[in-house]
C-alpha positions in Angstrom: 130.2 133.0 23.5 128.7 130.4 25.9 129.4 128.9 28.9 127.5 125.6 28.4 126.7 123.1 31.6 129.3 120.6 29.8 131.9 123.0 31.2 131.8 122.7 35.0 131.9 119.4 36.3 132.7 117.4 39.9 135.9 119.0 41.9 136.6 114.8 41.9 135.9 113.4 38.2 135.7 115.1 34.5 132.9 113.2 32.9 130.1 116.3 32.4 128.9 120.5 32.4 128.9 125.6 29.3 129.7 129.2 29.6 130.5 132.3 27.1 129.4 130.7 23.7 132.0 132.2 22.5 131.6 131.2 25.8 128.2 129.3 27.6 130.4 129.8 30.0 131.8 128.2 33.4 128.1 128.7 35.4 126.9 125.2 35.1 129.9 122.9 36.5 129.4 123.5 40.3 126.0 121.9 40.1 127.3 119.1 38.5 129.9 119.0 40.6 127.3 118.9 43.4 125.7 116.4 41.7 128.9 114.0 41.6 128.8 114.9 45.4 125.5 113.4 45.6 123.8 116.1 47.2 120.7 117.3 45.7 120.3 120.2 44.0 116.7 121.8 44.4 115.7 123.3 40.7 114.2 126.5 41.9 113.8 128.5 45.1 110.6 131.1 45.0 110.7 134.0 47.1 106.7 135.5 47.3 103.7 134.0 45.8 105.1 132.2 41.8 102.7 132.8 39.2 103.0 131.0 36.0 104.8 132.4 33.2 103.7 132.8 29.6 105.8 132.9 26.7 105.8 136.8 27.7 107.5 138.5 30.3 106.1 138.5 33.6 103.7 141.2 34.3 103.7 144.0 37.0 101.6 142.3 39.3 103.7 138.7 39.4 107.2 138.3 41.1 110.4 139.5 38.9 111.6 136.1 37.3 115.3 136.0 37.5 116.8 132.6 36.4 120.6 132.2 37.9 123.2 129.0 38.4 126.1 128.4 39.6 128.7 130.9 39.0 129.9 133.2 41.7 128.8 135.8 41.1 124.9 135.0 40.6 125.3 132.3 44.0 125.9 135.4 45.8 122.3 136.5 45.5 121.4 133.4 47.7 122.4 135.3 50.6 120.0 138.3 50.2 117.1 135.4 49.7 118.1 133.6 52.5 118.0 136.8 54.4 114.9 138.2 53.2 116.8 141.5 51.6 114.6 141.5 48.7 111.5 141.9 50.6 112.8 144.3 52.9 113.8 146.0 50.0 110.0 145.8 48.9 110.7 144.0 45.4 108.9 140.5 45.2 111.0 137.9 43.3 110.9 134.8 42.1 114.7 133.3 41.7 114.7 130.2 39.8 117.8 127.9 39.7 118.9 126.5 36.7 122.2 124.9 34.8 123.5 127.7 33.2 122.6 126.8 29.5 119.1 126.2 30.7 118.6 129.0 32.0 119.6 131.1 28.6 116.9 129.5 27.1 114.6 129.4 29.9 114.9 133.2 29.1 114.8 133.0 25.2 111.4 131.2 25.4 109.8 133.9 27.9 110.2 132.6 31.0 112.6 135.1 33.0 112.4 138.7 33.4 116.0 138.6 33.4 119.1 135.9 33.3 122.7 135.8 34.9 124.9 135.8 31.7 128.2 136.6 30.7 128.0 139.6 28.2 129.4 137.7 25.2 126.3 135.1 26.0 124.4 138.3 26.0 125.3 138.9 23.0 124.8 135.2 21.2 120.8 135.3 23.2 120.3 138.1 21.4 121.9 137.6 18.0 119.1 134.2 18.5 116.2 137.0 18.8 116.0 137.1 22.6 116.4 140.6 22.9 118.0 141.9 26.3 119.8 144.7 28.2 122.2 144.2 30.9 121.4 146.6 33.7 123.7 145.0 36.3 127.6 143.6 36.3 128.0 141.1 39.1 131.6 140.8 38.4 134.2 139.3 35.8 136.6 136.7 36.2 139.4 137.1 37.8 141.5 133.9 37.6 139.1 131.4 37.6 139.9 130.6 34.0 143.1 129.4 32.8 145.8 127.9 30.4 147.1 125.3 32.0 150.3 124.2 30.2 152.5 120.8 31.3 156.6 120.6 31.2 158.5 121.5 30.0 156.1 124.9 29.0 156.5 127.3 31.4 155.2 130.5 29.2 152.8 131.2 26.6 156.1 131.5 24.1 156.4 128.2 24.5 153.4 126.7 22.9 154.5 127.8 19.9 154.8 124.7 17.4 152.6 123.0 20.0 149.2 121.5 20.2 146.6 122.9 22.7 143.1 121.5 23.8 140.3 124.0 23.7 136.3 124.1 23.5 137.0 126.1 20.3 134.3 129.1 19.8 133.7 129.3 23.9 135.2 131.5 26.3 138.7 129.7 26.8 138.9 129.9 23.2 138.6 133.6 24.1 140.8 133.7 26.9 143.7 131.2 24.9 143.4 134.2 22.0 143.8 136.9 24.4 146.9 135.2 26.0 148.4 134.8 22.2 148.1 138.4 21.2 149.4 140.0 24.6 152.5 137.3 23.3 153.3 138.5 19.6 152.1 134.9 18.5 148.2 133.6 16.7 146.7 130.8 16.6 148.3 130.1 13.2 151.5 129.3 15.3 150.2 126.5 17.3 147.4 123.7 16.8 144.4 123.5 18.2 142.8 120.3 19.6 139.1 120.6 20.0 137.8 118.9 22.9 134.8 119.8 25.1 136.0 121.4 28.5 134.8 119.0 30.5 137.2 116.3 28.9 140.0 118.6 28.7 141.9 117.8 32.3 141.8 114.2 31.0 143.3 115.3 27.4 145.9 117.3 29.4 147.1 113.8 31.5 146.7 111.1 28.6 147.9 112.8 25.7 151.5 113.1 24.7 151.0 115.9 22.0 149.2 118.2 24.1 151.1 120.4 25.8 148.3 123.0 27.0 144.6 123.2 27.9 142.1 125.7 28.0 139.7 125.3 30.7 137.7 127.0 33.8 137.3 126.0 37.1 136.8 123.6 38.7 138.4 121.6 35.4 141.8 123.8 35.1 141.9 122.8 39.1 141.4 119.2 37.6 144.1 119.6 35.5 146.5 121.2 37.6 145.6 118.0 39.9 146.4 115.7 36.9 149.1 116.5 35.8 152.6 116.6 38.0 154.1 120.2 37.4 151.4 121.5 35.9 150.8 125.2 36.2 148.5 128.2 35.0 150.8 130.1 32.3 147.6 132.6 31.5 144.6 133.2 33.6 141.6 135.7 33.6 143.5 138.0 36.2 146.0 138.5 33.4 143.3 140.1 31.1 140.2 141.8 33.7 137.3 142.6 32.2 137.8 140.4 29.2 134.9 138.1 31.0 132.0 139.9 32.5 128.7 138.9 34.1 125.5 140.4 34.5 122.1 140.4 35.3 120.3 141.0 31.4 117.3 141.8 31.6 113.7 141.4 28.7 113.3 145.2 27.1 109.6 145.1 28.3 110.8 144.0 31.8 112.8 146.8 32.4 110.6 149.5 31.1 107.2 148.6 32.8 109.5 147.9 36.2 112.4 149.9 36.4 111.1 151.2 40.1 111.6 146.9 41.1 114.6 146.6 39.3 116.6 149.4 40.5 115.6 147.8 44.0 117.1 144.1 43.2 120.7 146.6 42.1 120.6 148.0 45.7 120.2 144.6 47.1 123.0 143.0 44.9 125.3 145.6 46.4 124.2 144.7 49.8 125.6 141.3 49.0 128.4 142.4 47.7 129.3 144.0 51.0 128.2 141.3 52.8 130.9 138.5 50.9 133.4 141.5 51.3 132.8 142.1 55.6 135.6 140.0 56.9 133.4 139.5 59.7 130.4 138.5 57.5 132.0 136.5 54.8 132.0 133.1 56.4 128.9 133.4 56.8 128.3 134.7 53.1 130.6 131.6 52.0 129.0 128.9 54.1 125.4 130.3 52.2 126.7 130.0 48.6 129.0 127.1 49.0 125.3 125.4 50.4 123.5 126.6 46.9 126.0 124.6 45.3 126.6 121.4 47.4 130.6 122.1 48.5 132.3 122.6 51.7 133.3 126.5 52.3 136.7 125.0 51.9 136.0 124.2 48.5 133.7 126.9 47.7 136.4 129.6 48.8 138.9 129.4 45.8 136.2 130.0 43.1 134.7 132.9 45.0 138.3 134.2 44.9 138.7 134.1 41.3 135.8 136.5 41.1 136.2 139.6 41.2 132.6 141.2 42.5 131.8 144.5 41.4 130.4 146.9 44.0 128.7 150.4 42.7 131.7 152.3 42.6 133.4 149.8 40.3 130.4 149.1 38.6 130.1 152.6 37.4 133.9 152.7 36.2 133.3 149.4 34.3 129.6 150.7 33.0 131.8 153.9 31.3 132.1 153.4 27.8 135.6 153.0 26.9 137.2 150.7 24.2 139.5 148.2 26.6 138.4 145.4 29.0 137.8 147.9 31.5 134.9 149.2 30.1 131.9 146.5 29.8 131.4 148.4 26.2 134.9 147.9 25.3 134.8 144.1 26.3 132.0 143.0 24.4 133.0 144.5 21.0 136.0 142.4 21.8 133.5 139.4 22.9 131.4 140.3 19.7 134.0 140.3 16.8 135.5 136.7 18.2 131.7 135.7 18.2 131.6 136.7 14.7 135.3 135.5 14.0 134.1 131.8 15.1 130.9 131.7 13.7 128.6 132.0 17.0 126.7 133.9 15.0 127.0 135.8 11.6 125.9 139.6 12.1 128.0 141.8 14.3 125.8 143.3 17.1 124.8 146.8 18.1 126.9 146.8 21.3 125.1 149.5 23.1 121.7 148.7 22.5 122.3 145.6 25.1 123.6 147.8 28.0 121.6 150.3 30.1 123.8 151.6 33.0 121.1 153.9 34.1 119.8 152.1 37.1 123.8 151.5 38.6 125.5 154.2 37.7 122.3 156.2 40.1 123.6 154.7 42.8 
């Protein structure tokens, strides 16, 4: 599942940005909506000296490369380089900013150590030969996707018989499945519209026959805007832990550096209790809300709708466990849709992509 850069686009027009592929997922549409902003948007920030990169991993004498965009819960490591935490820690990194689709195959092709990915998208870089292992959750959505459903629906019932607009195979696809089944209904009961998520706030307002979208932010916020008494009739709070993102990381990486990478885990739980300090999360807001080109204002609703993971429920997500709690448990789920919609053809080996060793010792 991807969540593809046509998925996130300006808080003030729908005309660009992919996550999950069965969801490349909602990580890239911030930057474009900083974009439609017109602020700039630097393309990489370099912490220590940046060596160039082969179509190898980067070796134990260069900078961890760690490619990340604009979701969340991978924005929130902008605050620890800002700070310096990394090099207090005594890990030298180079932090590369990318859309989010670029940056899965920034990673493919060699050029990261590691990637900020949902684990379905995990999954699909892998199933492409990109091998990984995802040694950190950052978080999973937590309301930031939605089904956003015009009058007269006012329940997931009541699409039945109805047409609904989806990016069909991505994570919305996902989340609109999940919704179904927790309602006795399938997809057999209603039609799907395919449209890519960046269009589908504009399908929403301009089409009679739709009476539902699937979308993330900050296009289900566009829709809700569009569309007089629109609402959210399903969202990612209503299924936790059906989305996840982590920090996945190149086999070779991790087993020549695992002293370096256990030290970026401690500082990603720094920043978690940084955004989560009352008295420090302005501060933590005003920094990532910057990364991205939005006022805090604007920044604070997405942050909201994701739900960071500190160690203690890190570990509780890392146990292996067949429901969404358990990052196992939700990517067999992310897997067989994968599968179901043709992201790729061969179900994966689960386990071989996650390595809770380095977390679950804190």
């Amino acid at each position: 599942m991807k969540r593809l850069e046509s998925a996130r686009t300006s808080l003030h027009s729908i005309a660009s940005p992919v996550r999950f592929a069965a969801g490349l997922r909602v990580r890239g549409a911030l930057a474009a909506a900083a974009a439609a902003l017109n602020i700039g948007l630097t393309a990489g920030l370099t912490l220590g000296f940046t060596a160039g990169l082969a179509a190898t991993p980067a070796q134990a004498a260069t900078p961890l490369a760690i490619g990340y965009s604009d979701w969340p819960g991978f924005v929130a490591f902008q605050i620890a380089i800002e700070k310096g935490w990394f090099k207090e820690a005594g890990v030298d990194v180079n932090f590369q900013w990318f859309d989010y689709s670029a940056s899965l195959d920034a990673f493919a092709a060699g050029k990261l150590d590691a990637v900020g990915a949902t684990n379905g998208d995990a999954l699909v870089t892998g199933a492409s030969g990109a091998k990984n292992v995802m040694i950190l959750l950052t978080d999973y959505s937590s309301g930031n996707d939605m089904i956003v459903a015009k009058p007269p629906v006012r329940t997931v019932e009541g699409l039945k018989g109805k047409k609904v607009g989806v990016e069909m195979g991505l994570v919305d696809h996902l989340l609109l499945d999940t919704a179904l089944e927790k309602h006795a209904l399938k997809e057999s009961d209603l039609t799907l519209v395919n449209a890519k998520t960046n269009e589908l706030p504009q399908v929403l307002a301009s089409s009679k026959d739709v009476a539902a979208v699937g979308a993330w932010q900050p296009n289900a916020g566009e829709a809700l805007k569009r569309v007089p008494g629109a609402r959210p009739i399903f969202t990612s709070a209503d299924a936790p832990g059906l989305i996840y993102d982590a920090i996945t990381v190149n086999p070779v990486s991790l087993q020549s550096r695992k002293a370096d990478w256990a030290k970026v885990i401690t500082v990603w739980y720094r920043c978690v209790a940084y955004i989560n300090d009352p008295k420090t999360q302005p501060d933590a807001v005003k920094i990532m809300s910057a990364r991205v080109g939005l006022t805090p204002e604007q920044y604070l609703p997405l942050l909201k709708g994701t739900h960071l993971l500190d160690a203690a429920a890190a570990k509780k997500a890392f146990t292996k466990g067949d429901g969404l709690d358990s990052v196992y448990g939700s990517s067999v789920n992310a897997d067989k849709f994968n599968v179901r919609n043709a992201v790729y053809k061969q179900s994966q080996n689960v386990s071989a992509y996650i390595d809770p060793s380095l977390a679950n010792a804190h």
